[in-house]
N, C-alpha and C positions, 0 to 999 in steps of 0.2 A: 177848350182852346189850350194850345201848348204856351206856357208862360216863360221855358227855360232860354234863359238868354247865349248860352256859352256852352261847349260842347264836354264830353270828360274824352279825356288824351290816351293814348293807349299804343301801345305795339304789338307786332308780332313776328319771329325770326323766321324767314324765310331761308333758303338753299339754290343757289348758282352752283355750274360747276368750276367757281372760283371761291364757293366756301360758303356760309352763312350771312346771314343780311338780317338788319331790320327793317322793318316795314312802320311807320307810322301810322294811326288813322286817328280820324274824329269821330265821337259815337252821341249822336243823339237821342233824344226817347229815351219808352224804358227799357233797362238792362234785360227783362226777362221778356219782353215781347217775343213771339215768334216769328213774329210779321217782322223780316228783315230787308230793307231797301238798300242796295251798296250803287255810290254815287263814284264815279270817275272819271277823273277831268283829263284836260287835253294835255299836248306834248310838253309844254314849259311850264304847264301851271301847278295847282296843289288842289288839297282837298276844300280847303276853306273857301273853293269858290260857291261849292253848293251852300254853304250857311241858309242863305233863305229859304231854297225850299226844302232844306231840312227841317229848319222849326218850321213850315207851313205843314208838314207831314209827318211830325214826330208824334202829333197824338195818331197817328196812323200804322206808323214803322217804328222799330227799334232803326236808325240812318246812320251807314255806315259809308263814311268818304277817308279815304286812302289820300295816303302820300306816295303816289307810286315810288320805286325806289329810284335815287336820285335826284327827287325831290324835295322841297319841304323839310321837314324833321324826319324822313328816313334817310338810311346810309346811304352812300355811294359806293356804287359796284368797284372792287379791285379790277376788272376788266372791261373796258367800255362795250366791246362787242356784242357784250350780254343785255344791252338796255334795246332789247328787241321783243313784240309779241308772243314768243313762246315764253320767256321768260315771266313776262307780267302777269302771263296766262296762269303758270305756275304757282305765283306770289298768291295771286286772288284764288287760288286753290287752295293755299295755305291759309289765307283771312277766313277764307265760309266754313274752313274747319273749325279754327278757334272759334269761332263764332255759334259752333254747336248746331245749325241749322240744316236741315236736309234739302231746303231750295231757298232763294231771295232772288226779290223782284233786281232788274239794272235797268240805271241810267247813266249812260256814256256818252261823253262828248269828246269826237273828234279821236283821238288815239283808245279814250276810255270807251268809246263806242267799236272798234275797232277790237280791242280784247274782248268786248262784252259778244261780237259776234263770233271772235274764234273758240270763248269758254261753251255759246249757247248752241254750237255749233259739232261739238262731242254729242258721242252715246250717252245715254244717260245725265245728261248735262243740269244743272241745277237753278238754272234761269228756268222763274216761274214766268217774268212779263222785261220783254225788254223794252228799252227805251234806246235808239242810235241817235246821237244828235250831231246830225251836219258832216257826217263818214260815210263812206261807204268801201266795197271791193275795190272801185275804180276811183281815182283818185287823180283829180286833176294835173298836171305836169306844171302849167302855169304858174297855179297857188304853193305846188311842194316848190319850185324856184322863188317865190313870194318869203314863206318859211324859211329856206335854209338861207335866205340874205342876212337876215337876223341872229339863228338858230346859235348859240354859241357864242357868241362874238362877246367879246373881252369889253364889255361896258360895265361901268360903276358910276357913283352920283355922290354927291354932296350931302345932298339930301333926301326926304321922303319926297318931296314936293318936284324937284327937280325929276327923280324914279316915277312921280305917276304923271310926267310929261313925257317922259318918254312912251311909259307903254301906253299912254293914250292914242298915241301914233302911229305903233307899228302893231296894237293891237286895235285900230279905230272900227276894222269891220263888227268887232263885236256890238254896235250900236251902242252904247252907254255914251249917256250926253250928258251927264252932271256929275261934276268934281269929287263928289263926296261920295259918289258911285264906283268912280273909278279909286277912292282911296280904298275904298272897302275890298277891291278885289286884288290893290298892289299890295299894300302893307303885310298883309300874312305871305307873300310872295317875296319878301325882300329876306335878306339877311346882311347883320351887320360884320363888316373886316373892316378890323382898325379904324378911320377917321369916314369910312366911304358904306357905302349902300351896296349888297349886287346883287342882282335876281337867285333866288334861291331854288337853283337847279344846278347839276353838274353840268360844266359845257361839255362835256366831255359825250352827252347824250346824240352827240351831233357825228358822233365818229361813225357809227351804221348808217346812222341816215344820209349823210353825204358819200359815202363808197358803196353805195346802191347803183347796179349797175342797167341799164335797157332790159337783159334779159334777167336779170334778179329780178327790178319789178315786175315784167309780166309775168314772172314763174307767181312770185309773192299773190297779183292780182288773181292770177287762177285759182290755189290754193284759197283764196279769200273766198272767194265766189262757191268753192266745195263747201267750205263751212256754212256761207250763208244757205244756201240750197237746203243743208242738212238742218237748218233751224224750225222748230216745232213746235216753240209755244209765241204766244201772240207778242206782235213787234210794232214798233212805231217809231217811224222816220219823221224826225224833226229837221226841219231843211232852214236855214237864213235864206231871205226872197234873194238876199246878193250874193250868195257863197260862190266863191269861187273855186273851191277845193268839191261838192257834191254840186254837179249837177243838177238841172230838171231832168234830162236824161237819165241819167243814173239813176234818182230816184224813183222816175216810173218804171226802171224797168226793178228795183228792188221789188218795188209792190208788186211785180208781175208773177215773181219766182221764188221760189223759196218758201218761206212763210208769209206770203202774201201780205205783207205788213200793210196798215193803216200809214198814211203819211199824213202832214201838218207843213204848215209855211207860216214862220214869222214874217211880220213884214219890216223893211226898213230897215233889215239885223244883216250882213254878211257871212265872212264862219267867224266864229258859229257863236248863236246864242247862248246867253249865258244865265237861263233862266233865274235873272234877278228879280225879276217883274211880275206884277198878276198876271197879265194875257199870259204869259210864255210857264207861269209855276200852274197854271191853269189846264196847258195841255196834256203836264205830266200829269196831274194831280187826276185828270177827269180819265186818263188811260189807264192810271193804276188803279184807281177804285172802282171802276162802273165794275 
């Protein structure tokens, strides 16, 4: 049983063509394992949401969860433009180096499922098992208008307590219903300016995704769908029973094509799942080991 409580802290410089970047990550396990697992999280969040099923799977994996850049404790890009999928794609091309590793298994939720299909989706690609949670090609219109009401926007707080009332709110689909659930997943989410609290993401992440235009997205969705078609090693779609960003649609037809991926249904969850829980650290855990 893995007994380490706290993760060891780490970077690595990445390259935009706006220049150099760091990237943060948290690294669980041990340092020399082979067996590497890279965890990443959705659009506004950080690495520290996986905590639990990293120690649930660190005597398993060396776990590695990212601070995508403009998040968390990595930088913020000089150019907002650049906080788009080929770039991420990029960064996590530069992590699985450092990382010494010739494949590692992914789990991506939501944006981090979404790079995890465009990286497994290359020749040669270095996803050994993926994990997509509550993403797909197609991509609700509804829920990205749900998202970008929030995405951005100039809020700050008094306090911590006051911060995990809010994202309790506008982050409620993720199912979590106890306070000290939800502190666990704001507080490494916040950062302190002067007297106030703010989410600790660049707003500025919000400049691509709101100048998306009808034919950008369905250029983007096509492109999506070339990638997933080309994926080859075994997949599994984790779906919230209420998301309203992946369909039931979408999902069957994921499992129809491509790599025929295995699917799952939380129940009672939205988007997307935040595998804090037995049931939901259950499904990863039972797909990456069998």
């Amino acid at each position: 049983m893995n007994l380490e409580t706290s993760p060891r802290l780490r970077d690595v410089k990445c390259l935009s063509p706006a220049g150099f970047h760091r990237m943060a990550y948290a690294e669980w396990g041990a340092p020399d394992n082979p067996r590497v697992l890279v965890c990443v999280h959705g659009l506004t969040r950080v690495g520290r949401d996986f905590d639990r099923l990293a120690r649930a799977l660190a005597s398993h994996y060396r776990v590695v969860c990212p601070d995508v850049v403009g998040r968390g404790r990595s930088d913020w890009l000089r150019d907002p433009n650049y906080y788009v999928v080929p770039q991420y794609v990029a960064d996590m091309a530069a992590l699985i180096a450092r990382l010494a590793v010739e494949e590692v298994d992914w789990v991506g939720t939501s944006m981090g499922g979404l790079i995890g299909i465009a990286l497994a989706g290359q020749t040669e690609a270095p996803i050994r098992r993926l994990v997509i949670n509550d993403v797909g090609p197609r991509l609700d219109a509804a829920a990205l208008t749900r998202i970008g009401a929030y995405l951005g926007a100039p809020v700050s707080f008094a306090t911590v307590d006051e911060a995990i009332d809010y994202v309790s709110v506008v982050a409620a689909p993720f199912g979590v219903k106890e306070r000290e659930d939800w502190r666990e997943l704001v507080e490494p989410a916040l950062r302190r300016e002067g007297e106030r609290w703010r989410l600790h993401y660049d707003p500025r992440i919000a400049v691509p995704f709101k100048s998306v235009t009808p034919e950008g997205a369905a250029a983007a969705e096509a492109a999506m769908w070339n990638l997933y078609d080309a994926i080859r090693c075994p997949t599994l779609i984790v779906r919230g029973e209420h998301s309203d960003l992946l369909t039931r649609d979408t999902q069957a037809e994921m499992r129809s094509r491509g790599p025929r991926a295995e699917g799952a249904e939380v129940p009672g969850v939205g988007h997307a799942p935040t595998f804090m829980f037995e049931h939901e650290i259950a499904l990863v855990r039972d797909f990456l080991l069998k």
